[in-house]
C-alpha positions as CSV (number, residue, x, y, z in Angstrom):
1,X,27.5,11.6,6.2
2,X,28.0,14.0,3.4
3,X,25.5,16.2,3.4
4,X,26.9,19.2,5.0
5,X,26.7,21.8,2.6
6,X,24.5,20.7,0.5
7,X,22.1,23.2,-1.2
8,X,18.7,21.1,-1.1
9,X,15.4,22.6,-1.9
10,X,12.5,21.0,0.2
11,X,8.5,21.7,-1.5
12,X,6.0,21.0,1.2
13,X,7.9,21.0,3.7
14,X,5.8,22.3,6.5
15,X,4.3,18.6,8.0
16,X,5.2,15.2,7.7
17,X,7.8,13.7,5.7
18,X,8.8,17.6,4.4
19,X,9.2,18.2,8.0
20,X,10.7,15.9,8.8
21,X,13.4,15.8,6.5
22,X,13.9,19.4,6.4
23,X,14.9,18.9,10.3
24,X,16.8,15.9,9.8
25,X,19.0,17.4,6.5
26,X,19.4,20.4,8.6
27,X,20.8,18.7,12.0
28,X,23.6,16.9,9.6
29,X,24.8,20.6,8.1
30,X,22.8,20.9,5.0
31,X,21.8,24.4,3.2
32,X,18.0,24.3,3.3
33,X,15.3,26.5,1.5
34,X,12.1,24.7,2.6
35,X,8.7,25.7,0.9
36,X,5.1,25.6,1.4
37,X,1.7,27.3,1.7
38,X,1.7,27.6,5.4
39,X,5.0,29.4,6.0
40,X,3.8,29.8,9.5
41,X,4.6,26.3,10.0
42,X,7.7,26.9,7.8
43,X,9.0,29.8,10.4
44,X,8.2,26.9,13.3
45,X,10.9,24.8,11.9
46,X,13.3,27.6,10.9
47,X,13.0,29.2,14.3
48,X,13.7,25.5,16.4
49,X,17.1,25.2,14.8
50,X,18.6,28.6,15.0
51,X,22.1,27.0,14.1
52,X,21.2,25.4,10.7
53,X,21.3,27.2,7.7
54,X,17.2,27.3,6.6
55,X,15.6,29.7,4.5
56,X,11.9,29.5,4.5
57,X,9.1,30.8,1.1
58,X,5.7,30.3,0.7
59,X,4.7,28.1,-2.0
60,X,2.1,26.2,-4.3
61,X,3.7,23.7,-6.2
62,X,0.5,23.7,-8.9
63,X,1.4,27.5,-9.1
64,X,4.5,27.5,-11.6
65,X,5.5,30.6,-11.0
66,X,5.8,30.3,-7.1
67,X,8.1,26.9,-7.8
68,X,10.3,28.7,-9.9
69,X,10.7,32.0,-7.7
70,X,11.9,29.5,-5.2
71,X,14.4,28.4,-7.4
72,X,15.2,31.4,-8.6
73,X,15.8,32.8,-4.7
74,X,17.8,29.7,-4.0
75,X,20.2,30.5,-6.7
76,X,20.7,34.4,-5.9
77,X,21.0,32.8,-1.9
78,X,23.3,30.1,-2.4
79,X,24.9,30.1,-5.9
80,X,23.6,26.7,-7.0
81,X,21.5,24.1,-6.5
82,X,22.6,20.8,-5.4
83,X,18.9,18.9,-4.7
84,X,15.4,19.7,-5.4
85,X,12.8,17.8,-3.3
86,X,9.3,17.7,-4.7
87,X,7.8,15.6,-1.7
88,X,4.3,17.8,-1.5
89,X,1.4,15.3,-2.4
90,X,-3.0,14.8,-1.4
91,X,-4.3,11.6,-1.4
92,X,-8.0,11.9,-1.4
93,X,-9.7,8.4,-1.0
94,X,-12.6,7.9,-2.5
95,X,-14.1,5.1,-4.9
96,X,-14.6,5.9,-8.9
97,X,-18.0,5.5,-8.9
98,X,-18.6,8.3,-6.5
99,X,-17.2,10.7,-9.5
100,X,-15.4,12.5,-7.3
101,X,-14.2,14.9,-10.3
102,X,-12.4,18.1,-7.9
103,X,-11.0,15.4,-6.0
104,X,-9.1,13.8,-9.0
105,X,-8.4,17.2,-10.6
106,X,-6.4,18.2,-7.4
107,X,-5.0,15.3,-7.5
108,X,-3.5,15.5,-10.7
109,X,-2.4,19.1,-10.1
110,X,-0.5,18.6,-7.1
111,X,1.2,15.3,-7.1
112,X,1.7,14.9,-11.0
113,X,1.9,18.8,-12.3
114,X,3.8,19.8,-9.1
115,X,6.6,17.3,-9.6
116,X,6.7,18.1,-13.4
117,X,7.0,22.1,-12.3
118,X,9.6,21.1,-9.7
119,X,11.0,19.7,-12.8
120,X,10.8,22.2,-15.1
121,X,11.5,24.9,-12.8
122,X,15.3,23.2,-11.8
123,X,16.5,21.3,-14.9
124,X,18.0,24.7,-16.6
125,X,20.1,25.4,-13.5
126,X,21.3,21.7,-12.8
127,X,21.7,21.0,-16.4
128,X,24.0,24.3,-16.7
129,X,25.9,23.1,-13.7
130,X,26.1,19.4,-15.2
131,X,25.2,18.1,-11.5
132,X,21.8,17.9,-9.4
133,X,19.9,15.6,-7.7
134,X,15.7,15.7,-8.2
135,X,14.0,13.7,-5.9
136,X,10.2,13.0,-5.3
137,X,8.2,11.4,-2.9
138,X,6.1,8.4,-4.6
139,X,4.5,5.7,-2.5
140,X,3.8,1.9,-2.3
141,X,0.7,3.2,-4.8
142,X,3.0,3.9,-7.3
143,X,4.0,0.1,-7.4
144,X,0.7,-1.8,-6.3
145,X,-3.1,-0.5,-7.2
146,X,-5.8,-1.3,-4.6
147,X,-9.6,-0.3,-4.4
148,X,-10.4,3.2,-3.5
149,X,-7.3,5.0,-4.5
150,X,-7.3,4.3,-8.2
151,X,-6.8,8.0,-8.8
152,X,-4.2,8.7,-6.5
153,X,-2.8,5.0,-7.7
154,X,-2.7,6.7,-11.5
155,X,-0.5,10.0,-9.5
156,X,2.2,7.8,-8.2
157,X,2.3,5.4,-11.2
158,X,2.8,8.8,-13.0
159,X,5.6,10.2,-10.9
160,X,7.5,6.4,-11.2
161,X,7.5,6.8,-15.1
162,X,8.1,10.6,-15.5
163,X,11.2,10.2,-13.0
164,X,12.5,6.9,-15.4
165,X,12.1,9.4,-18.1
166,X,14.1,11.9,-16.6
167,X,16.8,9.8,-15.6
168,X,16.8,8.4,-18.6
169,X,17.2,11.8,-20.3
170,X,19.5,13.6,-17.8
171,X,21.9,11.1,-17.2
172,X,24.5,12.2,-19.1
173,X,24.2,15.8,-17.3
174,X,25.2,13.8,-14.2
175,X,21.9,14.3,-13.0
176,X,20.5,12.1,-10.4
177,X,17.3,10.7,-9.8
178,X,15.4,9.3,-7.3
179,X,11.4,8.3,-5.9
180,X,11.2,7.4,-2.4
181,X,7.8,5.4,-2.1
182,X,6.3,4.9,1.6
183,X,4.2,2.6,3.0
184,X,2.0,4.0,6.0
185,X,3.3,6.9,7.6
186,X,2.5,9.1,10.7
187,X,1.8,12.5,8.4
188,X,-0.8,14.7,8.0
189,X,-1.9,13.3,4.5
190,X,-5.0,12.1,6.1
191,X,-6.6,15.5,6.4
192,X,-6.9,15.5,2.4
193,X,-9.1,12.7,2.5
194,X,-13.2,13.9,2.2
195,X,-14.6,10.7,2.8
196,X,-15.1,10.2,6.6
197,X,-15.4,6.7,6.7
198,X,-12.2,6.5,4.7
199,X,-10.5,9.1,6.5
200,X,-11.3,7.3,9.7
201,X,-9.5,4.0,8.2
202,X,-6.5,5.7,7.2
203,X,-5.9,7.2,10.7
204,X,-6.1,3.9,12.8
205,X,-4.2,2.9,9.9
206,X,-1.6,5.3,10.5
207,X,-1.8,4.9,14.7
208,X,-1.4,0.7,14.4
209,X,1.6,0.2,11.9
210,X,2.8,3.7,10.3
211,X,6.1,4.1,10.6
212,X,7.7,7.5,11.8
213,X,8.2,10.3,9.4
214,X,12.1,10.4,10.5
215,X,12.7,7.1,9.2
216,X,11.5,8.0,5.4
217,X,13.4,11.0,5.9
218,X,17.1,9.1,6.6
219,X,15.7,6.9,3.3
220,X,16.0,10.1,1.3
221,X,19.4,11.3,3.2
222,X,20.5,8.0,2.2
223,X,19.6,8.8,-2.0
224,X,20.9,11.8,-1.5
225,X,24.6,10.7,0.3
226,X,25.7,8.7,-2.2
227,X,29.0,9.0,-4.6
228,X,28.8,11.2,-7.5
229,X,28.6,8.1,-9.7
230,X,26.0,6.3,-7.7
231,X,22.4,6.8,-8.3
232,X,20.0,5.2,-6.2
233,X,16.5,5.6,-8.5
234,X,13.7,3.5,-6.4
235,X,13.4,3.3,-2.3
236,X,10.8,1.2,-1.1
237,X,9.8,1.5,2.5
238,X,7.2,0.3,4.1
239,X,6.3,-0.9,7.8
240,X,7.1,-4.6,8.5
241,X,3.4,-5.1,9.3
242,X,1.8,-3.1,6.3
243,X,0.2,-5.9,3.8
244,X,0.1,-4.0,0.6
């Protein structure tokens, strides 16, 4: 594997997926800053693998200016950037007639405007170097609507067309482009539900079929070990006994 190296940004990286791959990008020789709000948990992560190379900053990804200090520190660090991960994401759960307005407005700030300032913040330094890879966690939402989550449905189906745009666009930067979309993981996303009888269904969702946040992680190892003129734009992966 081919990632040894590598100079990959990882925003909200301190739970779940983030974790996950931050550890897992780290144990195969990658160059890691990893980003959050809690940088406690950040320091957790940096301190259990004393041999990797991890850098750790505490970030909002609505706030632009935190997103692009990050980028700016990675490129005084390392020189270059060679992936950006926006993986940070809520998914409240909560039907529309409950008009649940805060919960949509943070929904829209995090997982839409925090990929598009991921975006923004990155694209000048991997459009100078004429290489970069900008990934972004989606989900099975992003492909397939379903009662309750129409909101956070309208996030992912965002990210999916905003990350067609930009691969569209930056393709002849040799920029590359991918959305990994999960099914039902074991993360913490549950906690951003307010609902408690949703909530509660999303856990024993989670604890019967959700798969193991170190198997979405290898997915996005996968998009991200590939040759230069591969691109791999959509990963699907979902537990074999998820219905949706």
């Amino acid at each position: 594997m081919s990632l040894k190296d590598k100079v990959v940004i990882i925003m909200g990286a301190s739970s779940g997926i983030g974790a996950a791959t931050a550890k897992y990008l780290a144990s195969h020789g990658a160059k890691l800053m990893i980003t959050a709000r809690r940088k406690d948990r950040l320091d957790e992560i940096k301190d259990s693998m004393p041999e990797s190379c991890i850098s750790t900053l505490k970030a909002d990804v609505t706030n632009f200016e935190d997103v692009q200090a990050v980028v700016d520190y990675t490129v005084d660090k390392f020189g270059h950037i060679d992936v950006m991960y926006n993986n940070a994401g809520v998914m409240p759960v909560n039907s529309l007639i409950k008009g649940q307005r805060q919960e949509w407005q943070r929904i829209l700030e995090v997982n839409v405007m925090g990929v598009l300032n991921g975006i923004a913040a990155v694209l000048p330094v991997m459009v100078k170097q004429k290489s970069g890879h900008i990934i972004a966690t989606d989900s099975v939402a992003g492909h397939v609507v379903v009662p309750n989550l129409a909101v956070y449905n309208g996030s992912k189906f965002a990210v999916r067309a905003i990350m067609e745009g930009l691969r569209q666009e930056q393709r002849v930067n040799g920029i590359k482009t991918s959305i990994v979309s999960p099914g039902a993981v074991h993360t913490e996303l549950y906690n951003t539900i307010n609902d408690p009888k949703n909530k509660k269904a999303e856990i024993e969702t989670e604890k019967s079929i959700g798969l193991n946040p170190n198997q979405i992680a290898r997915a996005v190892a996968f998009a991200i070990d590939t040759p230069k003129d591969t691109d791999v734009n959509e990963i699907i992966v979902r537990p074999m006994k998820q219905t949706v």
